[in-house]
N, C-alpha and C positions, 0 to 999 in steps of 0.2 A: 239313610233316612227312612227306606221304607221298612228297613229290617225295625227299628224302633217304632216306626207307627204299627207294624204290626204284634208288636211284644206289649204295646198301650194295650192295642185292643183285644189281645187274647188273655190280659191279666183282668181285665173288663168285664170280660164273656164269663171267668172264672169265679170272680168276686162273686157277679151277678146270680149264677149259678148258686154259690154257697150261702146267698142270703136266704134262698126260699126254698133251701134243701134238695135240690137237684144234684144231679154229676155231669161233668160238665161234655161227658159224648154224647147229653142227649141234646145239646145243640152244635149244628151245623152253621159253622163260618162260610157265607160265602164271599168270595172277592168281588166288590162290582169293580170288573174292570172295562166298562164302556169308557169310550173315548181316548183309552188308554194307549199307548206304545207296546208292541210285544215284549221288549225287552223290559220294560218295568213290570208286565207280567212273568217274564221269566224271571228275573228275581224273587219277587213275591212265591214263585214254582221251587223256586231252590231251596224257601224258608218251609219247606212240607204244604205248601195251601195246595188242594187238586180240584174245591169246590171254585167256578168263576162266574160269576152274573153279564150278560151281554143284554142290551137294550135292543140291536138291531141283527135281523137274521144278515147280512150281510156283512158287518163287522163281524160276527160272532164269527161266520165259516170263511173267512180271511185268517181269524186268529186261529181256528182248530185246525187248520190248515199248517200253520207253522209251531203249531203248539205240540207237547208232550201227548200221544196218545191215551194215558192214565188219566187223564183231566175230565173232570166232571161238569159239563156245557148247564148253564140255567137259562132258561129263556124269560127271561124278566120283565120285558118290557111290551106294548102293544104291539101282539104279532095279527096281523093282515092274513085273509083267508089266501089270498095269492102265492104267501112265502113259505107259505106251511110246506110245501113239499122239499124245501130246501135243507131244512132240521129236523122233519121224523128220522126217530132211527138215532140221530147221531145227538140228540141231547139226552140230558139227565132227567130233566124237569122243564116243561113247560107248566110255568107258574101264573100265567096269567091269562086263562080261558074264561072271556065272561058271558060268552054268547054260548046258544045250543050248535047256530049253524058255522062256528070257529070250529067246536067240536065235531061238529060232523065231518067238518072238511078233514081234521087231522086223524078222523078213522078210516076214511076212503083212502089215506096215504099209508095210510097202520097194513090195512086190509092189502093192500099190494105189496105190501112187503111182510108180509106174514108175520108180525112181529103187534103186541101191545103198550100201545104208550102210556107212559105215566102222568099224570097232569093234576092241577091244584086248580080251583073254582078262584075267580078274584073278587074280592066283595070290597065294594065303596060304601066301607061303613059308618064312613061320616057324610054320607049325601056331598061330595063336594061338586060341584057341576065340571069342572076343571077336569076332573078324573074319569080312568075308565073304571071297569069294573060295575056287576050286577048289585041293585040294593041289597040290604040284610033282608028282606022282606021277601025278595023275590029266591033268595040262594035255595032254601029248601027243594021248590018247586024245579029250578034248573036242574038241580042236582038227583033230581029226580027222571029228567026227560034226558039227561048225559049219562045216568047207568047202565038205560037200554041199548047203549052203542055196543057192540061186540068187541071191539079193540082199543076202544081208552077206557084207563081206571082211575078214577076220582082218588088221590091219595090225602087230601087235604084240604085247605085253603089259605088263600093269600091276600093282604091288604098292606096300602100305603096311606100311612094315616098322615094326618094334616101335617104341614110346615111347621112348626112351633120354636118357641123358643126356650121353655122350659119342658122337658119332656113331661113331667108329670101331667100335662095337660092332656096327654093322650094315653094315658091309661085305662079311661073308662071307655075309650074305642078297643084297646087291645084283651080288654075281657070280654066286651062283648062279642069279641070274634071267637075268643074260646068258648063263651057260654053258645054260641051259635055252632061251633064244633060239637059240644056236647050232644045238641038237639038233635044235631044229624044223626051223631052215632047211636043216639036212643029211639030211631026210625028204622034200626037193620037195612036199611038198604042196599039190595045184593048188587053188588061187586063197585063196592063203595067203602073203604077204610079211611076214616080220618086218622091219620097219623102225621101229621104235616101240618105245625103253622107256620104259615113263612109272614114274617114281621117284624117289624125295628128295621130299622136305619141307621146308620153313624148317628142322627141327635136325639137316638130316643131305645135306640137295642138294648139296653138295659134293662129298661124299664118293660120292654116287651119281653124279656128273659123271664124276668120276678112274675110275669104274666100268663107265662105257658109257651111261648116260641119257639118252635124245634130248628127255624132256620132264621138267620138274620145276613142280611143284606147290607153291606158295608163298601161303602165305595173311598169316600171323601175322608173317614180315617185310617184309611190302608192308604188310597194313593195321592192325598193332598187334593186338595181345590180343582174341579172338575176343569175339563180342557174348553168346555164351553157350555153354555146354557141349558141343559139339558132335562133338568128335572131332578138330577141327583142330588143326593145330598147328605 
């Protein structure tokens, strides 16, 4: 079953791809596997995915734990300044920094381990109150006060756009996160590369593909109906 859900959504990712003339390695599938079983992760590992999305630093270094060393960790979800020291180092992408003092904390972890972390700004670009993540308003300015850290680099940015039911509803949210990429990268801001949009979800990746989306986040059509209430979807 999940080899098939995932054959749906890599013919998906591809289509998508060749409607608005892209190829289709310039986006990256990640697996949200929060809440999941390792072993329906290990399958999903057997069909070639290395990219995995974790919600909680705790589940996630559970999973890396028993998981394939080649596996590419995402930290997806609202990380607490507390756990940070628990995933520097050992993820791929921490996608969801919306604060300056999130960021500082995960340089003063950088800085002790000599090593620079990668990370993506989170922008709540639909003002929803529900949501974390910094306004469109404010992202410039953040983004500005996080390049001065010495050991995290801005690679991108990240947003979860509203629940909908027809994805086209959220299209004019997922341009304006790329027209708000553009802005940045027309500021040079040194040691700031946007190269990273991580956006779409299982009800609406698509349409954030045709949009500009280097990374999409897919939980619910790789592993079915989430294990419990979580936000995914």
């Amino acid at each position: 079953m999940l080899k098939e859900n995932l054959v749906t959504v890599e013919n998906k990712v591809a289509e998508a791809c060749k409607r608005v003339g892209r190829d289709r390695s310039e986006v990256t599938l990640i697996a949200v596997s929060k809440t999941k079983p390792v072993e329906m992760l290990q399958e999903i590992y057997a069909e070639g995915i290395r990219d995995f999305g974790e919600n909680k630093v705790q589940e996630m270094c559970e999973k890396m734990d028993q998981m394939p060393a080649d596996i590419k960790w995402h930290m997806i979800g609202h990380l607490q300044r507390n756990k940070v020291k628990y995933i520097v180092g050992r993820t791929e992408l921490i996608h969801s920094v919306d604060t300056y003092r999130l960021a500082e904390e995960i340089n003063i972890h950088a800085k002790k381990k000599n090593i620079t972390v990668p990370i993506l700004v989170e922008v709540n670009i639909a003002n929803e109150e529900s949501k974390f993540g910094i306004s469109a308003e404010e992202t410039i300015l953040l983004v500005e006060d996080i390049s001065k850290l010495e050991n995290v680099r801005i690679k991108g940015l990240m947003t979860i756009a509203p629940y909908v039911v027809d994805a086209e509803e959220n299209r004019l949210y997922f341009r304006k996160i790329k027209q708000l990429s553009v802005d940045i990268t027309n500021k040079n801001i040194d040691n700031v590369s946007i190269e990273i949009l991580s956006m779409g979800m299982t009800g609406d990746y698509e349409v954030a593909i045709e949009e500009g989306a280097t990374m999409v986040r897919v939980g619910t059509g790789i592993f079915g109906e989430r294990n419990y209430n979580t936000g995914n979807r």
